[in-house]
C-alpha positions in Angstrom: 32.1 -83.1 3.2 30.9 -84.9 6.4 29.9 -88.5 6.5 26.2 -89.0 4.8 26.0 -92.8 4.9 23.2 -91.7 7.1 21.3 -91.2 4.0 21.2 -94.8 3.1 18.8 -95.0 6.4 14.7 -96.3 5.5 13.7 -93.2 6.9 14.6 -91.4 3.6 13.1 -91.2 -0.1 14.6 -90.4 -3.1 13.4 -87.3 -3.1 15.1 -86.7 0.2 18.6 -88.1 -0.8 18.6 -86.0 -4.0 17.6 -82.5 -1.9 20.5 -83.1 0.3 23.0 -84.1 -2.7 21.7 -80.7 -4.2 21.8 -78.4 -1.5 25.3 -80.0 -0.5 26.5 -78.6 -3.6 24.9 -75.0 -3.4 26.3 -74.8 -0.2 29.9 -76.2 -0.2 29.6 -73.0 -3.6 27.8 -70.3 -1.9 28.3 -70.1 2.0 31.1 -68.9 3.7 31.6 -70.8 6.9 32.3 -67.7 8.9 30.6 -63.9 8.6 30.7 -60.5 8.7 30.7 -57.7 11.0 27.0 -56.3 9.4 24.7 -59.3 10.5 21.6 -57.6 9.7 22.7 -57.2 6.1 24.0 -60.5 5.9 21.2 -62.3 7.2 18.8 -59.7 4.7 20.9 -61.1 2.1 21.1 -64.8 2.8 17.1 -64.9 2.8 17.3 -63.6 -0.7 20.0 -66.4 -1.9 18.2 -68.9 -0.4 15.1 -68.0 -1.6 16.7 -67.1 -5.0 17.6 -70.8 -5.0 14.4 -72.1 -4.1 15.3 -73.8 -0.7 12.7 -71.3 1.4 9.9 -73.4 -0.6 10.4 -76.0 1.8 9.6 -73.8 5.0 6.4 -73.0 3.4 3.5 -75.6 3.7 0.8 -75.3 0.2 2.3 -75.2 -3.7 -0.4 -72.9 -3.7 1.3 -70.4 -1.7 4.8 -71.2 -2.9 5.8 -74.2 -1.1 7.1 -77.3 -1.9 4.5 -79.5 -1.2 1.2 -79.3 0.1 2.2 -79.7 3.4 6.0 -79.0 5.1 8.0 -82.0 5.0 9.6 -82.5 8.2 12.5 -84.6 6.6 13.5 -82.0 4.3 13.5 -79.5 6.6 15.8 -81.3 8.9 17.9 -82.0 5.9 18.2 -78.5 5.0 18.6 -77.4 8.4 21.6 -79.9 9.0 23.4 -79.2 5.7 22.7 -75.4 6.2 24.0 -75.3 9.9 27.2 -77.3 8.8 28.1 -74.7 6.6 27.2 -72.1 7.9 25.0 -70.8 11.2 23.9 -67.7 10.0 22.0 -69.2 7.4 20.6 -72.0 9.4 18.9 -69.2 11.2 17.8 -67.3 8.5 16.2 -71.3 6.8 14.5 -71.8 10.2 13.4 -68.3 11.3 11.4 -67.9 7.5 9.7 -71.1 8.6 9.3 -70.7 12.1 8.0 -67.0 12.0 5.4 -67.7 9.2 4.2 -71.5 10.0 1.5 -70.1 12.0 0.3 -68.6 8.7 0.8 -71.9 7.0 -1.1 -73.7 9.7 -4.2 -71.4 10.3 -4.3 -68.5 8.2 -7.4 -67.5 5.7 -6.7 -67.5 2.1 -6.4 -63.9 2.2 -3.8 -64.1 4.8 -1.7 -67.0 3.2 -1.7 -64.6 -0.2 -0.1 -61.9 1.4 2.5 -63.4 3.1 3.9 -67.1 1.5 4.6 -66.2 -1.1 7.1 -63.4 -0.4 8.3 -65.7 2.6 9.4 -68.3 0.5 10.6 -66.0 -2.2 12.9 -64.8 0.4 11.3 -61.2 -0.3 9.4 -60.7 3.1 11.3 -61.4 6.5 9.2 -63.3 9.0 9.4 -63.4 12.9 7.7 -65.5 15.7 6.9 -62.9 18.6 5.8 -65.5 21.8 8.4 -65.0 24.3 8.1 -62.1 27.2 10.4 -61.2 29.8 8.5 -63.2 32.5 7.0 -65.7 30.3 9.1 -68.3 28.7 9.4 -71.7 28.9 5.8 -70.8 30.8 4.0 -69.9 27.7 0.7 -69.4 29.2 2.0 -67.0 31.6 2.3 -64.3 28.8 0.8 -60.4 29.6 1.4 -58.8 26.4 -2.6 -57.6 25.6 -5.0 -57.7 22.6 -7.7 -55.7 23.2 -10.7 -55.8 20.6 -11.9 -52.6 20.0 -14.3 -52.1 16.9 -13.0 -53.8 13.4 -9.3 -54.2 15.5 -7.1 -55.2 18.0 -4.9 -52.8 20.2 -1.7 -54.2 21.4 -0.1 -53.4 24.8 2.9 -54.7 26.4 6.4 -56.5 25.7 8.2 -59.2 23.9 11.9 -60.5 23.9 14.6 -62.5 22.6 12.6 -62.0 19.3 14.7 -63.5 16.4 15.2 -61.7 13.2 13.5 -58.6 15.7 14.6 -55.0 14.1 14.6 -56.5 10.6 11.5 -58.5 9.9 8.8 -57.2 7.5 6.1 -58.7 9.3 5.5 -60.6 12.9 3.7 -63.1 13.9 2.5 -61.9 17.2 0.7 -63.5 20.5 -1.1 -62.0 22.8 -3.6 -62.5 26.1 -6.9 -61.4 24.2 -9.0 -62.7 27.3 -11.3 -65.1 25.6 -10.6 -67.8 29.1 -8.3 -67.8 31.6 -4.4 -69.0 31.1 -3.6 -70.4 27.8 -7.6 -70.4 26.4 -7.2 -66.9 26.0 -4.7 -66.2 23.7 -4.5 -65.1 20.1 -2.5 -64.5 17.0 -2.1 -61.7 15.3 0.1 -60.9 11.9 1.4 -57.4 12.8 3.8 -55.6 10.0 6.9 -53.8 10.4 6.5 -50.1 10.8 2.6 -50.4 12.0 2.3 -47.6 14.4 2.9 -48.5 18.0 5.4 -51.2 17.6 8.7 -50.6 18.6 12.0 -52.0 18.7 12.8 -51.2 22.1 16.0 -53.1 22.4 18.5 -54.7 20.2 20.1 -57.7 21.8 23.6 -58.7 21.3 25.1 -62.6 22.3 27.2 -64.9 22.2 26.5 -65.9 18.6 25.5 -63.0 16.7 22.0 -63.1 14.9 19.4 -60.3 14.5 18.3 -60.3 18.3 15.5 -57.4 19.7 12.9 -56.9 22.4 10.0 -55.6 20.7 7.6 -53.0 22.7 3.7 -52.3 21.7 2.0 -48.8 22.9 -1.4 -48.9 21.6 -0.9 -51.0 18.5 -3.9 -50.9 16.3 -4.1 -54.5 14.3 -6.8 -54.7 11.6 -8.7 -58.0 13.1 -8.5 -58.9 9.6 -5.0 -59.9 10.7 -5.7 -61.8 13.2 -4.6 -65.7 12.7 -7.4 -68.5 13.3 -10.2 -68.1 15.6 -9.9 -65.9 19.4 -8.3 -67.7 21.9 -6.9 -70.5 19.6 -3.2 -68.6 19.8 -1.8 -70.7 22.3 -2.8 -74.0 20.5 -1.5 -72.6 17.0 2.1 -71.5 18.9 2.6 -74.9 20.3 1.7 -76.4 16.6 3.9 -74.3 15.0 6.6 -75.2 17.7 5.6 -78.7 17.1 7.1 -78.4 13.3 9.9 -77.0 13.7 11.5 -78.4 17.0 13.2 -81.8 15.2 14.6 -79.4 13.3 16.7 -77.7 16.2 17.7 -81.2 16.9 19.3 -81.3 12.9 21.0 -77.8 13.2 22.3 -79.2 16.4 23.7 -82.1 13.9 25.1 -80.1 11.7 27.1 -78.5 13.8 28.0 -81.5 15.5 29.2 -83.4 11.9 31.3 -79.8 11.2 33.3 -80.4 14.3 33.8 -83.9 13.6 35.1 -83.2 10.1 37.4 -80.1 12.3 38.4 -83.0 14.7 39.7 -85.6 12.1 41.2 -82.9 10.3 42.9 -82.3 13.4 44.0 -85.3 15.0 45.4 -86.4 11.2 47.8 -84.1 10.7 48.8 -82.5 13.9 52.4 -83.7 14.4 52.7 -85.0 17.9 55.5 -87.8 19.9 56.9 -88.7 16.4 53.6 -89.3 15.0 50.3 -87.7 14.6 47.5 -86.8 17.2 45.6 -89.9 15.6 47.8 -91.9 16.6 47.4 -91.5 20.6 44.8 -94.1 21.3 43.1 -91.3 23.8 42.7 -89.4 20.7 41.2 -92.4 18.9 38.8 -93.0 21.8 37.5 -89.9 22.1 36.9 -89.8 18.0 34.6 -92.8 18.3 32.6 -91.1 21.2 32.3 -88.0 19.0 31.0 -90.3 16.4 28.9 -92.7 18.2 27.1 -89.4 19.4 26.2 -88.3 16.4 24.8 -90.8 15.0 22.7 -92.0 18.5 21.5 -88.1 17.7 20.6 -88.3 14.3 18.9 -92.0 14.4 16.2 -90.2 17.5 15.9 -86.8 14.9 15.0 -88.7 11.9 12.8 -91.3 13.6 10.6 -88.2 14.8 11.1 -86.4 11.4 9.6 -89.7 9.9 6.9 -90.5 12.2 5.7 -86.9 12.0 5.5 -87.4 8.2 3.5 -90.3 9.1 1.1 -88.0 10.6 1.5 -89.5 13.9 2.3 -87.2 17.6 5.7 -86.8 18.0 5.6 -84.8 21.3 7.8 -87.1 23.4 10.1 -88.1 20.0 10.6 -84.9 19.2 11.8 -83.8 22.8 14.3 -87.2 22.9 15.7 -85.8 19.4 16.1 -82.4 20.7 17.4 -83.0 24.0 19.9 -85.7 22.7 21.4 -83.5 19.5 21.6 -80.5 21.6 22.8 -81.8 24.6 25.6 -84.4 22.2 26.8 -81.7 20.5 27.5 -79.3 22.9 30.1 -82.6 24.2 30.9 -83.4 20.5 31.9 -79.6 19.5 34.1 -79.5 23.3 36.0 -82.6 22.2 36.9 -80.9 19.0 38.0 -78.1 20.7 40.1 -79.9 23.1 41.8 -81.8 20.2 42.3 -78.6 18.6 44.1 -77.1 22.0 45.5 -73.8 22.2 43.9 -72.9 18.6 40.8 -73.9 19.2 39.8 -70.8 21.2 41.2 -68.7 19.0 38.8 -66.2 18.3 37.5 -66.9 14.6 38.6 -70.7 14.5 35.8 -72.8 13.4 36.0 -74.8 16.9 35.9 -71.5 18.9 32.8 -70.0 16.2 30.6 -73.6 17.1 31.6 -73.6 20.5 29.5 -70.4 20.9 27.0 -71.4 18.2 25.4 -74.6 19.7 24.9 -73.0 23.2 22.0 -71.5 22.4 20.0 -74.1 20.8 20.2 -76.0 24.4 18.0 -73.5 25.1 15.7 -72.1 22.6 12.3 -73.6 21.7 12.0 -75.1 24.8 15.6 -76.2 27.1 16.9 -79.3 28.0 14.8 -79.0 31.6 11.7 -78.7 29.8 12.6 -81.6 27.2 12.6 -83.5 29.7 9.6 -82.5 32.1 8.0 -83.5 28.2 9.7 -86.5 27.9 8.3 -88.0 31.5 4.9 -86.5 31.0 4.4 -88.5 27.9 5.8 -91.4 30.1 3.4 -91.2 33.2 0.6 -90.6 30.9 1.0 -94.2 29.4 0.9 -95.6 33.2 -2.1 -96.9 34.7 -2.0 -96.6 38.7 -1.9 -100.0 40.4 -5.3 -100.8 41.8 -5.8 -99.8 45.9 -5.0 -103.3 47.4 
């Protein structure tokens, strides 16, 4: 079990220290850390354990709709995330993706809508999906083309999505499109469109580098009951960068998680790896770059739980949240490489746990929003705080 003398930290509660203990046992009982060869059945299944369990209450927000609180707790999430992506990727990914794919519903939908949907969401009986990116519209948001066109009591979709997670398996997708309220990002909207509604198709399964259910998504005339629409027209973009708000310290704990994993690799490692009449511990090189690895993570984990705190607060977190996820991402990507290097020739061995997070925590520099764009945030927030000096 990895160091959690973090725990101690004032940014926790109780009720936080006693999740992690609890989930920390589930875990080390019921993930493997590797997979199989079916990920689609595998990441179906891990959705029903962990919502067997009762840990998808906490990507839900409103006991009402079977969350764990009235509102999600960003703490626990980044808890769960960290313990669950230590363990085990796959169902890191399937924690986040139930959250991620039906906050939007959490956020803005009617009562109607939130009925539907929660509960089976945190059950871990519905698979959800967050459909925002396109294939010229990424990290530009407001560039998106997919279109919502109103046509008596519905919408009809046209157009494309990609890099969809949990795409070819979901039960339901939380979908934007240009509805043409305003210009740009005034006029876009949200729609909840199910699995196996006529005119959505999966167009394209995507394979990479770490295996997770991957797909472009294709719409030909979708009819949407404007029923399903989610908060008012032209409010889409607003409720997508909410959502994203949520949930992005919690890439930054994931990113911890698999950092603390190939620490624990690393000092398993360099301790008994005989080496010049000694161990690998012993070589002072080895030692320094152990109390890098270290240092890192918990520079890391002090910026992820100061934003998961002050977003509990109810304060922004904007330019906190992109320090944390810049910083974990970015640290271990160099944490996870150290390990490997420690671990030499076996460490990219295909199947080691070095070699499986060395693919694992690429894609998180990346996703919901990379490194560039972290920091294009980061300085924003900064000018923004600057008066210009008077004209002398």
């Amino acid at each position: 079990m990895a160091d959690t003398r973090y725990l101690d930290w004032p940014f926790f509660e109780p009720r936080h220290r006693a999740l992690a203990r609890e989930l920390e046992a589930w875990a080390a009982q019921q993930l493997p850390h590797a997979h199989g060869e079916d990920v689609d059945a595998e990441c179906r299944a891990l959705v029903a354990a962990l919502g067997e369990a009762g840990w998808l209450r906490h990507a839900v927000g409103g006991r009402a709709w079977g969350g764990a609180a009235d509102a999600i707790d960003t703490r626990a999430i980044c808890l769960l995330r960290e313990t669950l992506a230590r363990h085990n990727a796959l169902a890191d990914f399937a924690f986040a993706m139930q959250g991620l794919g039906s906050g939007a519903i959490s956020l803005a939908g009617t009562e109607a809508q939130k009925a539907r949907w929660l509960p089976a969401v945190a059950a871990g009986q519905a698979i959800a999906a967050f459909a925002l990116s396109e294939p010229e519209a990424g990290s530009d948001v407001a560039a998106l083309s997919c279109a919502a066109r109103a046509e008596g009591d519905a919408y009809v979709l046209d157009g494309e999505k990609t890099w969809i997670s949990n795409g070819g398996i979901a039960d339901f997708y939380v979908v934007f499109a240009r509805s043409g309220e305003a210009p740009g990002a005034r006029g876009i909207s949200a729609f909840i469109v199910e699995a196996g509604t006529p005119g959505l198709h999966i167009a394209e399964r995507i394979d990479v580098m770490a295996p997770h259910p991957l797909a472009r998504l294709r719409f030909e005339a979708c009819r949407v009951p404007a029923a399903q629409r989610l908060g008012a027209p032209g409010e889409g973009f607003k409720l997508a960068m909410r959502t994203l708000d949520v949930f992005r310290t919690s890439v930054a704990a994931a990113a911890l998680g698999f950092a603390r994993r190939a620490l624990d690799e690393a000092l398993q490692r360099a301790t008994t790896r005989r080496m010049f009449g000694g161990v690998l511990a012993d070589l002072q090189l080895t030692q320094s770059k152990l109390a890098q690895m270290a240092t890192t993570i918990d520079s890391a984990a002090l910026l992820t739980y100061r934003a998961a705190w002050q977003r509990d607060q109810g304060s922004p977190v904007t330019r906190e949240a992109a320090m944390a996820k810049m910083v974990a991402t970015e640290g271990a990507q160099q944490v996870i490489d150290a390990a490997l290097q420690l671990w030499g020739g076996l460490g990219v061995k295909s199947g080691m746990p070095v070699e499986r997070l060395y693919r694992e925590i690429r894609a998180l520099r990346i996703y919901e929003g990379a490194t560039e764009v972290q920091q294009l945030i980061i300085a924003r927030e900064l000018l923004r705080d600057v008066k210009p000096a008077s004209a002398s």
